[in-house]
Every structure is written in C-alpha cells, then in structure tokens.
N, CA, C and O atoms as a GROMACS GRO file, in nm:
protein
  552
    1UNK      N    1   0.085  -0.118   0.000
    1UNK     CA    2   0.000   0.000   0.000
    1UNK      C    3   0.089   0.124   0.000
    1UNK      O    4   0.200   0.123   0.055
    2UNK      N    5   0.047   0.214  -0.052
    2UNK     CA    6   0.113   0.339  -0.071
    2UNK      C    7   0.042   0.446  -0.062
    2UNK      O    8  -0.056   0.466  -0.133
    3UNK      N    9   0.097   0.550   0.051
    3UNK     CA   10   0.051   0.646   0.069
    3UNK      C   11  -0.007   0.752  -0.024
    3UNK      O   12   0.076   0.813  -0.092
    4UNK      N   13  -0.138   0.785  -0.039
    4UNK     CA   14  -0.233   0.877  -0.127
    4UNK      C   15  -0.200   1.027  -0.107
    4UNK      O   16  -0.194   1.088   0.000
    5UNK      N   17  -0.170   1.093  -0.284
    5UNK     CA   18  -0.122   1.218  -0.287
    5UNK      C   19  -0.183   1.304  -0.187
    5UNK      O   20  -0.127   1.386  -0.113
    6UNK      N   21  -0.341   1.264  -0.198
    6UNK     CA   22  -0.433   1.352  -0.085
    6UNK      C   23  -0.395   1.352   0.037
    6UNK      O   24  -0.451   1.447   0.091
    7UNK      N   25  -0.320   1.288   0.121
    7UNK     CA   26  -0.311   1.273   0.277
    7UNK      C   27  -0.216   1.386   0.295
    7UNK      O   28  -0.209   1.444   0.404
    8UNK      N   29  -0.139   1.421   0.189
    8UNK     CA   30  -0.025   1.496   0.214
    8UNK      C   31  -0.110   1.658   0.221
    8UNK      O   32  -0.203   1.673   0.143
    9UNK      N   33  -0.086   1.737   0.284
    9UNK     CA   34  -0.142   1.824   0.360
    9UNK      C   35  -0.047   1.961   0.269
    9UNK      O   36   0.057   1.919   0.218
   10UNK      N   37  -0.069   2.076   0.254
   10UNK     CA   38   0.029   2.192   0.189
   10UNK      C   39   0.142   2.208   0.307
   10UNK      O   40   0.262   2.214   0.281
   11UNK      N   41   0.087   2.213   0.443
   11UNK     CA   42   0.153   2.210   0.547
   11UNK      C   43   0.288   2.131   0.544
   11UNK      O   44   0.401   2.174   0.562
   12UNK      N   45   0.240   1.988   0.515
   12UNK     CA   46   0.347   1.854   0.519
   12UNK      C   47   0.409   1.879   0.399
   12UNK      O   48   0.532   1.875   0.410
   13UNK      N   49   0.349   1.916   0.234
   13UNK     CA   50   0.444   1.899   0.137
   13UNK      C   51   0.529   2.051   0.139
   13UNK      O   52   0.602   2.065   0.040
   14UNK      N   53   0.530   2.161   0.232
   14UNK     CA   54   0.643   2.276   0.263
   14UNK      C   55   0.687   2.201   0.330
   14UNK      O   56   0.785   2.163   0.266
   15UNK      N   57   0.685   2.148   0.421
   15UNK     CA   58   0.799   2.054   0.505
   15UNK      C   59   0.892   1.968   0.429
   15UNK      O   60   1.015   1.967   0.424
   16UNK      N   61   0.800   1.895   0.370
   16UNK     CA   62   0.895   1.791   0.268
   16UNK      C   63   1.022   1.891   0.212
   16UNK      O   64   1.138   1.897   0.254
   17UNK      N   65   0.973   1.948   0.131
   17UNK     CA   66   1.055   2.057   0.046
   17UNK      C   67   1.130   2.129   0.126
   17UNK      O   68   1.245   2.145   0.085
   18UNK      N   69   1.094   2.195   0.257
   18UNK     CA   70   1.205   2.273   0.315
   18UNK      C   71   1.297   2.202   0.412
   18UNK      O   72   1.412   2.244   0.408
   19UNK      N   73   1.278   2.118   0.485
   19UNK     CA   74   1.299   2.026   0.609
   19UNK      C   75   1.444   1.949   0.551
   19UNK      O   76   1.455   1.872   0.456
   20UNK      N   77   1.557   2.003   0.652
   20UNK     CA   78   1.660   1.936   0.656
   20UNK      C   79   1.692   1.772   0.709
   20UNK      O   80   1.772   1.685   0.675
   21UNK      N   81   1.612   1.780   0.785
   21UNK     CA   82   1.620   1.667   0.860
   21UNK      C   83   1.506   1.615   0.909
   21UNK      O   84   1.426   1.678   0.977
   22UNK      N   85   1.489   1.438   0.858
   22UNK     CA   86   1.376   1.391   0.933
   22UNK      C   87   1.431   1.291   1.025
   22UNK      O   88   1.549   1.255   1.029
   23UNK      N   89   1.349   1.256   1.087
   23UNK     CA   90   1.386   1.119   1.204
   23UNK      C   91   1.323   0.955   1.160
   23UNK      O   92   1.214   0.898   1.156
   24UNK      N   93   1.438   0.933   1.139
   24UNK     CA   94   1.429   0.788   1.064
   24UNK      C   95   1.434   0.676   1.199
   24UNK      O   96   1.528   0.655   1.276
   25UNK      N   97   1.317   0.623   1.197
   25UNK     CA   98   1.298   0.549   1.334
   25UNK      C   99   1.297   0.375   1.292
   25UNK      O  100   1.200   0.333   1.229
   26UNK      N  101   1.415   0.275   1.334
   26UNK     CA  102   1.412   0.154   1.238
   26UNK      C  103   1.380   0.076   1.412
   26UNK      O  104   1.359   0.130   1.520
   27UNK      N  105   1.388  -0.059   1.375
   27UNK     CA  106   1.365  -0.149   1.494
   27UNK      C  107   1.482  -0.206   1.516
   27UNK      O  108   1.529  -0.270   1.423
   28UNK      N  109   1.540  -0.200   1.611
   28UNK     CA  110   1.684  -0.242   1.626
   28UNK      C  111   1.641  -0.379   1.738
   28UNK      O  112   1.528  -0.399   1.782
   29UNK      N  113   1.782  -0.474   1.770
   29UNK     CA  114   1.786  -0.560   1.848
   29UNK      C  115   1.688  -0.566   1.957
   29UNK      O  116   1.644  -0.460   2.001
   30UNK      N  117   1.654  -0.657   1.996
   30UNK     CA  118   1.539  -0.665   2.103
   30UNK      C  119   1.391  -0.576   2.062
   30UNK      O  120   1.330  -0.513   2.148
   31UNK      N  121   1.349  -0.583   1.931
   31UNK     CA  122   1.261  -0.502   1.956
   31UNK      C  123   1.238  -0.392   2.004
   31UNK      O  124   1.127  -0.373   2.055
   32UNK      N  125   1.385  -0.234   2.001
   32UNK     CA  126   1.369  -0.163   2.063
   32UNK      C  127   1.403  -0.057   1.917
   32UNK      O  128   1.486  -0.056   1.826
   33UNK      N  129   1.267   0.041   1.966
   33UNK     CA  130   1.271   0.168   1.817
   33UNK      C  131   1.445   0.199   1.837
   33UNK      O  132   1.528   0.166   1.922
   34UNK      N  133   1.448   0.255   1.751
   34UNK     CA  134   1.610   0.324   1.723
   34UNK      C  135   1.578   0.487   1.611
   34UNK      O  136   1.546   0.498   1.493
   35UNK      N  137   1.606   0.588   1.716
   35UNK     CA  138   1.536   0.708   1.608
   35UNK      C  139   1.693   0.742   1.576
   35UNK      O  140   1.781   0.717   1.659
   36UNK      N  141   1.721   0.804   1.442
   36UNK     CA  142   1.837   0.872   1.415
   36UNK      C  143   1.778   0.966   1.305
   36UNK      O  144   1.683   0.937   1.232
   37UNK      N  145   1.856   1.091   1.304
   37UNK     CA  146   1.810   1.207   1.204
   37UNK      C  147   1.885   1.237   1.097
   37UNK      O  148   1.983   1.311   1.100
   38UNK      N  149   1.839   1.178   0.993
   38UNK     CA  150   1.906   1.153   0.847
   38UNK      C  151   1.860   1.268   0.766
   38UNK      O  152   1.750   1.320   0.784
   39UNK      N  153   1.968   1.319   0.653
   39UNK     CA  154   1.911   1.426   0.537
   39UNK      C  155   1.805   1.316   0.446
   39UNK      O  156   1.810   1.193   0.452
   40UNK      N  157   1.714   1.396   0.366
   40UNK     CA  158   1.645   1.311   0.269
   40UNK      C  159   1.586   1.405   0.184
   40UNK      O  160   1.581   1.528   0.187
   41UNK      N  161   1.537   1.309   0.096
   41UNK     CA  162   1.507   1.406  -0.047
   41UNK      C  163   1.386   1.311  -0.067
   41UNK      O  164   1.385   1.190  -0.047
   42UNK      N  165   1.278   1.394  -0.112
   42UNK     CA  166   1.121   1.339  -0.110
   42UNK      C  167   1.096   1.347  -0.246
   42UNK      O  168   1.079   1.455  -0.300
   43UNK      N  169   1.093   1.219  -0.318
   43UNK     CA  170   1.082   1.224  -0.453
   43UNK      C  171   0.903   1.280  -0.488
   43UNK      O  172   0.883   1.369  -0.572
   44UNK      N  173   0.823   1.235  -0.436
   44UNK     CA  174   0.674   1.296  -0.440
   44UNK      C  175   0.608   1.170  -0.401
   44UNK      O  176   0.489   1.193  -0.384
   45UNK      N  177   0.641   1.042  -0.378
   45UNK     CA  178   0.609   0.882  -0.359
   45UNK      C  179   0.700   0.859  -0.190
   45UNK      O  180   0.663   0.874  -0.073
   46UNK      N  181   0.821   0.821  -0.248
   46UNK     CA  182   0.880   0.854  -0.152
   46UNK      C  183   1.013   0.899  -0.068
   46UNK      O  184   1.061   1.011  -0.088
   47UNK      N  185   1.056   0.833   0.003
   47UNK     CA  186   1.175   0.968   0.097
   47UNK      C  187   1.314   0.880   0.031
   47UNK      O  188   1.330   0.757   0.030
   48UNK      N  189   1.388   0.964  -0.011
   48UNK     CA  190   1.541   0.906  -0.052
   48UNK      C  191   1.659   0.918   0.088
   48UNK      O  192   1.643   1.040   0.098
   49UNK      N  193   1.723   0.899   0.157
   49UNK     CA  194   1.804   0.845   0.222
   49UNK      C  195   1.928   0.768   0.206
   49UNK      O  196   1.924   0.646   0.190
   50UNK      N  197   2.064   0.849   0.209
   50UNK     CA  198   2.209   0.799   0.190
   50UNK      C  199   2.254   0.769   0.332
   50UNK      O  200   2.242   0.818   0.444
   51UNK      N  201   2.314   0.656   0.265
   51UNK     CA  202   2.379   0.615   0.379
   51UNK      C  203   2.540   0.533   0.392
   51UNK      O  204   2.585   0.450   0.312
   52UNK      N  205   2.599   0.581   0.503
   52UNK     CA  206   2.716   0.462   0.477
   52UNK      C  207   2.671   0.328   0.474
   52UNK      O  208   2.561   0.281   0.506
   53UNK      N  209   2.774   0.272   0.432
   53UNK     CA  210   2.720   0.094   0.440
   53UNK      C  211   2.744   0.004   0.591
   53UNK      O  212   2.850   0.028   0.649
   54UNK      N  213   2.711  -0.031   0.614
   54UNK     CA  214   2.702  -0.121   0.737
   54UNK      C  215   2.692  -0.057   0.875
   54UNK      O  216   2.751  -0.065   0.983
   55UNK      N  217   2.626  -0.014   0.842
   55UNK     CA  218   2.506   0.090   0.968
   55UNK      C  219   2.454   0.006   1.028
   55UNK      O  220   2.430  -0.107   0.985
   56UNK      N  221   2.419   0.060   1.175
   56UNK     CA  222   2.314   0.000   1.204
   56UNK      C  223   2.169  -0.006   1.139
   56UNK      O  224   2.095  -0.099   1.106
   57UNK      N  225   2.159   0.147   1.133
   57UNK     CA  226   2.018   0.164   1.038
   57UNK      C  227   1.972   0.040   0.940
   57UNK      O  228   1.858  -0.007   0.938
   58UNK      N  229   2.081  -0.004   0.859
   58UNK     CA  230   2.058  -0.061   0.762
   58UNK      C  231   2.108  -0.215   0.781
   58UNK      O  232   2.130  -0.287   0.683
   59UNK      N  233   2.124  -0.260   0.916
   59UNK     CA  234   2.122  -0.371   0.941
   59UNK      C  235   1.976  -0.412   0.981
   59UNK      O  236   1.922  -0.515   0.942
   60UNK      N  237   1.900  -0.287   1.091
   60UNK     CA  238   1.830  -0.286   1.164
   60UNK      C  239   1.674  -0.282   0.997
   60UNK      O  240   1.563  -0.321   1.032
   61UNK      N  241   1.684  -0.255   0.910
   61UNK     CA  242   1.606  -0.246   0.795
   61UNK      C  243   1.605  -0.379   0.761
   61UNK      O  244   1.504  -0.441   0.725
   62UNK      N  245   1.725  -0.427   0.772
   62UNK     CA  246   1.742  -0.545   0.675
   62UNK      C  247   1.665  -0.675   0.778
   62UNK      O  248   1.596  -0.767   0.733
   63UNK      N  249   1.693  -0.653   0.908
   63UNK     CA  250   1.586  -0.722   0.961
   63UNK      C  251   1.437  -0.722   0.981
   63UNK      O  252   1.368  -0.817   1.018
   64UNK      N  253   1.392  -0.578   0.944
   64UNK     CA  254   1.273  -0.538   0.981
   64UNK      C  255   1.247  -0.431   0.898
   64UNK      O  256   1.311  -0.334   0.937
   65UNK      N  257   1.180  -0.408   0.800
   65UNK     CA  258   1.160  -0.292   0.679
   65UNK      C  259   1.052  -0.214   0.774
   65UNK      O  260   1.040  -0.094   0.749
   66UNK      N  261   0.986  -0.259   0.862
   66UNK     CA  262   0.884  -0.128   0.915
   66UNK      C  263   0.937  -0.028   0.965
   66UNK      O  264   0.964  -0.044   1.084
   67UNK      N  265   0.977   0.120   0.903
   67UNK     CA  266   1.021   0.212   0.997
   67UNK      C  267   0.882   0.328   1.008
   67UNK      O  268   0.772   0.300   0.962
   68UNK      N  269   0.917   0.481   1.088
   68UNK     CA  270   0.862   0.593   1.094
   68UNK      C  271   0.992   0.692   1.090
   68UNK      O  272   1.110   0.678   1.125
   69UNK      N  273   0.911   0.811   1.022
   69UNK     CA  274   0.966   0.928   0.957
   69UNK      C  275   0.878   1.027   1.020
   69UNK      O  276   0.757   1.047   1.006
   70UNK      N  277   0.983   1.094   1.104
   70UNK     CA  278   0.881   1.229   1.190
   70UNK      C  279   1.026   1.327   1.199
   70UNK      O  280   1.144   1.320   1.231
   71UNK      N  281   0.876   1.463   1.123
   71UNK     CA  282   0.969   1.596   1.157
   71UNK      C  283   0.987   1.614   1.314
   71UNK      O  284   0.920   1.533   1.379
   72UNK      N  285   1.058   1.696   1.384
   72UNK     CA  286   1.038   1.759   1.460
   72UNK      C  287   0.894   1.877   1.466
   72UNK      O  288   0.847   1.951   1.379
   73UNK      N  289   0.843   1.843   1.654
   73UNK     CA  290   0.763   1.932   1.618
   73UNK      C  291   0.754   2.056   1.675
   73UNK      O  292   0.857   2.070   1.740
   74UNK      N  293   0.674   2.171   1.687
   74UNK     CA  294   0.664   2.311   1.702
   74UNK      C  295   0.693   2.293   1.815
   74UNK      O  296   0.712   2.173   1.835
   75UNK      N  297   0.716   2.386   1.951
   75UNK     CA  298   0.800   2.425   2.028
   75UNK      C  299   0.679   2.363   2.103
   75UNK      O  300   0.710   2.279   2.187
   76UNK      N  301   0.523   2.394   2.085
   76UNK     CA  302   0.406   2.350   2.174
   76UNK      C  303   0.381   2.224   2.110
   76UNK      O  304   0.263   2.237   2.077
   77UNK      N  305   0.411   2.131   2.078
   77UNK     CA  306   0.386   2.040   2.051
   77UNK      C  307   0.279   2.047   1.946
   77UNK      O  308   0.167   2.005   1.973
   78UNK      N  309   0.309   2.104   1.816
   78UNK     CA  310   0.206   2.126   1.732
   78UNK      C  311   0.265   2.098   1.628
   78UNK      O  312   0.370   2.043   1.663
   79UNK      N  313   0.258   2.104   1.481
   79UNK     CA  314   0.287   2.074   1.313
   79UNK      C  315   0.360   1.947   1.357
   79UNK      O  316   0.482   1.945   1.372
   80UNK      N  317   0.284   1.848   1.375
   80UNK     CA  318   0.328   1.702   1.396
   80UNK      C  319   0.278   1.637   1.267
   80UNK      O  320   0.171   1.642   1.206
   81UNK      N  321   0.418   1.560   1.242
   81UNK     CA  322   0.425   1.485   1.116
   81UNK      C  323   0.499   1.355   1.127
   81UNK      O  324   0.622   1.348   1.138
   82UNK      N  325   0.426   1.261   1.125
   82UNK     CA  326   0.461   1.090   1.165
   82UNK      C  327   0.405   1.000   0.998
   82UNK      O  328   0.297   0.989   0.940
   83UNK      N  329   0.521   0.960   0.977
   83UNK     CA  330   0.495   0.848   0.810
   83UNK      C  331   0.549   0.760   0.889
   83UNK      O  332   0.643   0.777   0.967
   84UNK      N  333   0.479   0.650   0.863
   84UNK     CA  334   0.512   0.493   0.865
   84UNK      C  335   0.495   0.424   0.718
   84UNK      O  336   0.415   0.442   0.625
   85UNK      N  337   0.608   0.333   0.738
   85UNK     CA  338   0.603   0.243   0.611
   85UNK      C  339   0.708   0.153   0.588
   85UNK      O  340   0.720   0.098   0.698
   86UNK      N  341   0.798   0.101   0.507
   86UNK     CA  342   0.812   0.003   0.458
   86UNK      C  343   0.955   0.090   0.396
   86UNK      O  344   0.951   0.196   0.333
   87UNK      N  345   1.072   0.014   0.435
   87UNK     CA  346   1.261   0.084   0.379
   87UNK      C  347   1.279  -0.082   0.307
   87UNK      O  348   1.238  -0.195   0.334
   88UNK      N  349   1.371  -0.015   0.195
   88UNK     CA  350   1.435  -0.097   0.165
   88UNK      C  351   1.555  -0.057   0.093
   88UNK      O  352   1.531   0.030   0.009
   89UNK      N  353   1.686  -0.097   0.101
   89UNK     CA  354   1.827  -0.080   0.019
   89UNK      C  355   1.804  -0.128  -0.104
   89UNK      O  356   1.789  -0.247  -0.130
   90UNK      N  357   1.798   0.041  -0.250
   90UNK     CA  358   1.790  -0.002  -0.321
   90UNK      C  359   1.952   0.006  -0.429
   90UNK      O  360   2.012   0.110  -0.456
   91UNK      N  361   1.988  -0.123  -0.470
   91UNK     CA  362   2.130  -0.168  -0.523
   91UNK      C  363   2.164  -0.090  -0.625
   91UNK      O  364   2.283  -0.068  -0.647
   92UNK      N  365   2.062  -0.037  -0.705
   92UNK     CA  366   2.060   0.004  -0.831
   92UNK      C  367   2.119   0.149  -0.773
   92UNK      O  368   2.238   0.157  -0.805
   93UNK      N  369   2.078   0.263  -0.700
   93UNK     CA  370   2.125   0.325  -0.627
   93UNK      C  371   2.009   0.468  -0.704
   93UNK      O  372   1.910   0.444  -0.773
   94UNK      N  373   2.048   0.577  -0.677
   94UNK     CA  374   1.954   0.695  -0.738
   94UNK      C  375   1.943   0.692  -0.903
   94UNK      O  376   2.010   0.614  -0.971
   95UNK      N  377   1.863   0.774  -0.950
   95UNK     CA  378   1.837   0.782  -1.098
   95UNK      C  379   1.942   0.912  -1.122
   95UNK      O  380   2.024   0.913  -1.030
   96UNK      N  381   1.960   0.997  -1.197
   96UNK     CA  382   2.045   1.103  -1.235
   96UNK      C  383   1.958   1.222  -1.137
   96UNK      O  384   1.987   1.293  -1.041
   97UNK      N  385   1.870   1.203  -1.197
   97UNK     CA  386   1.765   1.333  -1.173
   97UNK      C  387   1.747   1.345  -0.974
   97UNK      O  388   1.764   1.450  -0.912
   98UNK      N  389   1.705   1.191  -0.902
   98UNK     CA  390   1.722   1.175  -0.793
   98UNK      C  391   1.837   1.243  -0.742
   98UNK      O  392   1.845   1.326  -0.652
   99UNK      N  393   1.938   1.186  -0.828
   99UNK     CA  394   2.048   1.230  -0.727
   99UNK      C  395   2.124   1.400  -0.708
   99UNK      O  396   2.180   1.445  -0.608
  100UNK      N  397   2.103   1.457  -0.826
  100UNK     CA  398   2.125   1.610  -0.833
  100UNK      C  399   2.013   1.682  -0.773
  100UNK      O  400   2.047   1.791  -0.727
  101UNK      N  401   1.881   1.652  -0.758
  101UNK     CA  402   1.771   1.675  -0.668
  101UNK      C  403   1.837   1.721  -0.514
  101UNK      O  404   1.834   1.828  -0.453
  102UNK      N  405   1.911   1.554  -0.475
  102UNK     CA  406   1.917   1.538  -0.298
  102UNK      C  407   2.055   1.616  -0.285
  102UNK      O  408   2.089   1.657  -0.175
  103UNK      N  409   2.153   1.640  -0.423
  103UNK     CA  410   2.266   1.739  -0.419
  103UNK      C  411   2.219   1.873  -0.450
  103UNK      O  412   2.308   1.955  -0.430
  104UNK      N  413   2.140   1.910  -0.479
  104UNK     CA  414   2.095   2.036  -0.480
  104UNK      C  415   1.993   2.113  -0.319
  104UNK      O  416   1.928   2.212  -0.285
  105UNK      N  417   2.017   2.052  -0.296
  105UNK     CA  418   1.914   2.091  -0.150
  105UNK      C  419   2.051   2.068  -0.064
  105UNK      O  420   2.070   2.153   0.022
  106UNK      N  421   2.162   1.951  -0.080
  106UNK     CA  422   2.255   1.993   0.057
  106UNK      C  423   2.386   2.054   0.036
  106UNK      O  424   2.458   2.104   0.122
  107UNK      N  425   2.407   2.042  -0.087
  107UNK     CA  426   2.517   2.148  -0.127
  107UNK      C  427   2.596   2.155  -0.018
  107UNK      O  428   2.676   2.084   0.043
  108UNK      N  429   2.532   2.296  -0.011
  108UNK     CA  430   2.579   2.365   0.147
  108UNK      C  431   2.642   2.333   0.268
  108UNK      O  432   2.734   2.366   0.342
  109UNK      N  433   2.520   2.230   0.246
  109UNK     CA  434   2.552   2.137   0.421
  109UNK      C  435   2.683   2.041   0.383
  109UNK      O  436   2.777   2.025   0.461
  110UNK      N  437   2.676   1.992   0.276
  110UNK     CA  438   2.822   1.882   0.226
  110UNK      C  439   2.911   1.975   0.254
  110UNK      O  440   2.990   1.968   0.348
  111UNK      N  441   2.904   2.095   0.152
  111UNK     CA  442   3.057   2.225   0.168
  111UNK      C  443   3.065   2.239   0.319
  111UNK      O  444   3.180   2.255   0.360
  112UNK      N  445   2.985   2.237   0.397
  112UNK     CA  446   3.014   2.255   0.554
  112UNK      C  447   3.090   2.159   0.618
  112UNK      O  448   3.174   2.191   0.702
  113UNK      N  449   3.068   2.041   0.585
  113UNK     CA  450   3.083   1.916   0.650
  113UNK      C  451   3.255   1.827   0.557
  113UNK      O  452   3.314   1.723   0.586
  114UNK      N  453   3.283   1.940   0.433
  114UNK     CA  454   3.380   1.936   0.371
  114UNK      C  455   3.394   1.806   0.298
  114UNK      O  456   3.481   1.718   0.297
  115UNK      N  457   3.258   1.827   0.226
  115UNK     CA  458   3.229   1.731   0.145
  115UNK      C  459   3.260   1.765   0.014
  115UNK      O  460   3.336   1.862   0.008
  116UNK      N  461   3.209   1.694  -0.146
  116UNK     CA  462   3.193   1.772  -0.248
  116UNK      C  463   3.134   1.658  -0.320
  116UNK      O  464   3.218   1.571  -0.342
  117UNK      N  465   3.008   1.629  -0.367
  117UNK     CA  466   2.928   1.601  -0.388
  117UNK      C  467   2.956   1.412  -0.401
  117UNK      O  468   2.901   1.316  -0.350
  118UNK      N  469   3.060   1.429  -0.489
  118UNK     CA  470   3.122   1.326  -0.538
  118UNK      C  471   3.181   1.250  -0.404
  118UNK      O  472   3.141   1.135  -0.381
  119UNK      N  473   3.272   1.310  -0.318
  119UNK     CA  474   3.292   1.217  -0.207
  119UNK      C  475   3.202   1.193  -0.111
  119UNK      O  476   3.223   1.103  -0.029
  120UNK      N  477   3.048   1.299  -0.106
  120UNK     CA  478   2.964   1.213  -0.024
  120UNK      C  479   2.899   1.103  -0.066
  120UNK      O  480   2.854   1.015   0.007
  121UNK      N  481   2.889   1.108  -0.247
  121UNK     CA  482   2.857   0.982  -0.248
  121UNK      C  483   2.875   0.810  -0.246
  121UNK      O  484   2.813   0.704  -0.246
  122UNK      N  485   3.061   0.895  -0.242
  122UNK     CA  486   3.163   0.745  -0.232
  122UNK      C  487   3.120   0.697  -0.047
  122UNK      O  488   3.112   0.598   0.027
  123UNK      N  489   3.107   0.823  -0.047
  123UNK     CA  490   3.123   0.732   0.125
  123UNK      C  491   2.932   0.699   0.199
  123UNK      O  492   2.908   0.607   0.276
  124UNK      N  493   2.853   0.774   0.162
  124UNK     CA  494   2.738   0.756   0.171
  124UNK      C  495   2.668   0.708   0.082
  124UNK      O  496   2.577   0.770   0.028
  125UNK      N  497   2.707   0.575   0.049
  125UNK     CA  498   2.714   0.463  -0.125
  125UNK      C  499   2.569   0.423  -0.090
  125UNK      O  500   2.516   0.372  -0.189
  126UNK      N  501   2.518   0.426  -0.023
  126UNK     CA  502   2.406   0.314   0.016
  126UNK      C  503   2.244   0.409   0.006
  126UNK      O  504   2.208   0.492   0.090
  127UNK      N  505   2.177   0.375  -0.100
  127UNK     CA  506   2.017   0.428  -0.089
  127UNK      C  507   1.932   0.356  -0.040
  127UNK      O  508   1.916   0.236  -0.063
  128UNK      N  509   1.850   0.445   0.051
  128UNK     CA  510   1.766   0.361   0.127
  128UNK      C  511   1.606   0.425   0.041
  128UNK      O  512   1.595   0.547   0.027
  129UNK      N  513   1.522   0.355   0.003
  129UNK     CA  514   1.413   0.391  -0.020
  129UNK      C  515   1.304   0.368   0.107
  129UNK      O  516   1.299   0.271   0.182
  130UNK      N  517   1.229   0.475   0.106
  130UNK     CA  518   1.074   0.409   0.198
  130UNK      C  519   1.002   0.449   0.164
  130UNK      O  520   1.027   0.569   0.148
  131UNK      N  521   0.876   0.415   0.126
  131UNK     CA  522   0.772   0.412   0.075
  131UNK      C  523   0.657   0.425   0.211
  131UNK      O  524   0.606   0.331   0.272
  132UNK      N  525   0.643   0.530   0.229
  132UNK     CA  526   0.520   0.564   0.371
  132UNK      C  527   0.411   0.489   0.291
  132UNK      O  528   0.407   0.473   0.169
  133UNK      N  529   0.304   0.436   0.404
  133UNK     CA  530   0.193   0.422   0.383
  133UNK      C  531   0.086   0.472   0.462
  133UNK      O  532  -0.029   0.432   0.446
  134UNK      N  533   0.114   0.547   0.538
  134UNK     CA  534   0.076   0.628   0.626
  134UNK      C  535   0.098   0.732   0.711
  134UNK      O  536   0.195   0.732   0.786
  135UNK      N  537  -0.006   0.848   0.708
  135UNK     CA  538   0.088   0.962   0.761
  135UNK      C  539  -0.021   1.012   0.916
  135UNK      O  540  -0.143   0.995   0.924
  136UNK      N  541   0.038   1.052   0.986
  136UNK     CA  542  -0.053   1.124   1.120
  136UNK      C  543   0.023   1.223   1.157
  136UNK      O  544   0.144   1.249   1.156
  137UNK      N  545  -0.116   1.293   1.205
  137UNK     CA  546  -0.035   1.447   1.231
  137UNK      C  547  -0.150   1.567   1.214
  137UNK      O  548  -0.253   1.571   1.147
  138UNK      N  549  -0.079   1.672   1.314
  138UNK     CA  550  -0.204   1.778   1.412
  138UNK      C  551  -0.100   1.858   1.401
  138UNK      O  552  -0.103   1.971   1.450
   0.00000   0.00000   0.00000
C-alpha cells in the first residue's frame, strides 16, 4: 500500500521541500525503536536516504523494513508529522535526476561538513528507499 497524494497536507508537502532533517525510526535488536536524524530528499512517492554501508540503520532495515519518519515538532507540541512504512536498500542506487535533486538541497551542508558532492557519495554509497503508507499528524 502506498501512501495517497491527498493525505499529504500543503503544510506537510512545505515541510517535505524545506525540512533538513527527518527522524528515521528503524527497529533495532530486542525489539527496541532506534530514532536517528538523516538528510532526505522526497521524490513525491517517496523519501530518498544515503547512507554509509554497514550501519546499524541498515542492518536494523534489513531485519525489519517497518520504519517511521517524523519531523520535529513546534515548540508546543504542534505541526506534527509521523509516516510509517516500509525501507528498503535499493542496489541500483539513485536515478540522475534523484540524485542532483538530494545534491541540490545539501550542497551547502556537504561544503560545511567538507564534502563535495562526489565524495559524499563514495562514502554515503548506500540508498535507502521508503515508501510511507501512512501519515498522522495535528
């Protein structure tokens, strides 16, 4: 199942588009959530995610594809945004267009972090796709 263009709110798709960081929540050992805050790029379906290889994240996927994706929310506990759904490592890796997309939004943040486009992707080799199938949120 895959989340319907309609659920997405104008609210949630400025977020998508402006939002540096979401919280990628996987199931780690013992059945215990594991939240970490990853960059991502929201193709319009769903969230793109680089990663190094042999992460936990992506051990913790490989056992269990159910994760959640939540912005941070307003200072009162308000513009709450929770996707659940379904990750998976895809081998083939981004399309052209994907990938100058998720380099065009961090630029910046790579030049900060003394990156350059090309060596974040040698070292953050790994795409994670997820496909929400559900979104909640007030």
């Amino acid at each position: 199942m895959t989340l319907s263009a309609s659920a997405i709110t104008e609210s949630v798709a400025d977020r998508l588009a402006r939002e540096a960081i979401v919280w990628l929540t996987t199931v780690g050992r013992n059945d215990t959530p594991v939240p970490t805050p990853v960059w991502f790029s929201w193709s319009g379906t769903e969230f793109l995610i680089f990663s190094r290889p042999g992460t936990a994240k992506l051990t913790n996927i490989g056992k269990n594809p159910q994760v959640a994706l939540n912005f941070n929310s307003s200072a009162k506990g308000g513009d709450v945004s929770v996707f659940t759904g379904k990750a998976h490592v895809d081998a083939d890796g981004p399309s052209t267009d994907e990938w100058e997309t998720y380099v065009e939004k961090y630029r910046e943040d790579m030049a900060g972090l003394d990156y350059t486009p090309d060596k974040f992707r040698t070292d953050y080799s790994t795409l994670v796709r997820v496909n929400p199938d559900r979104l909640r949120g007030w």
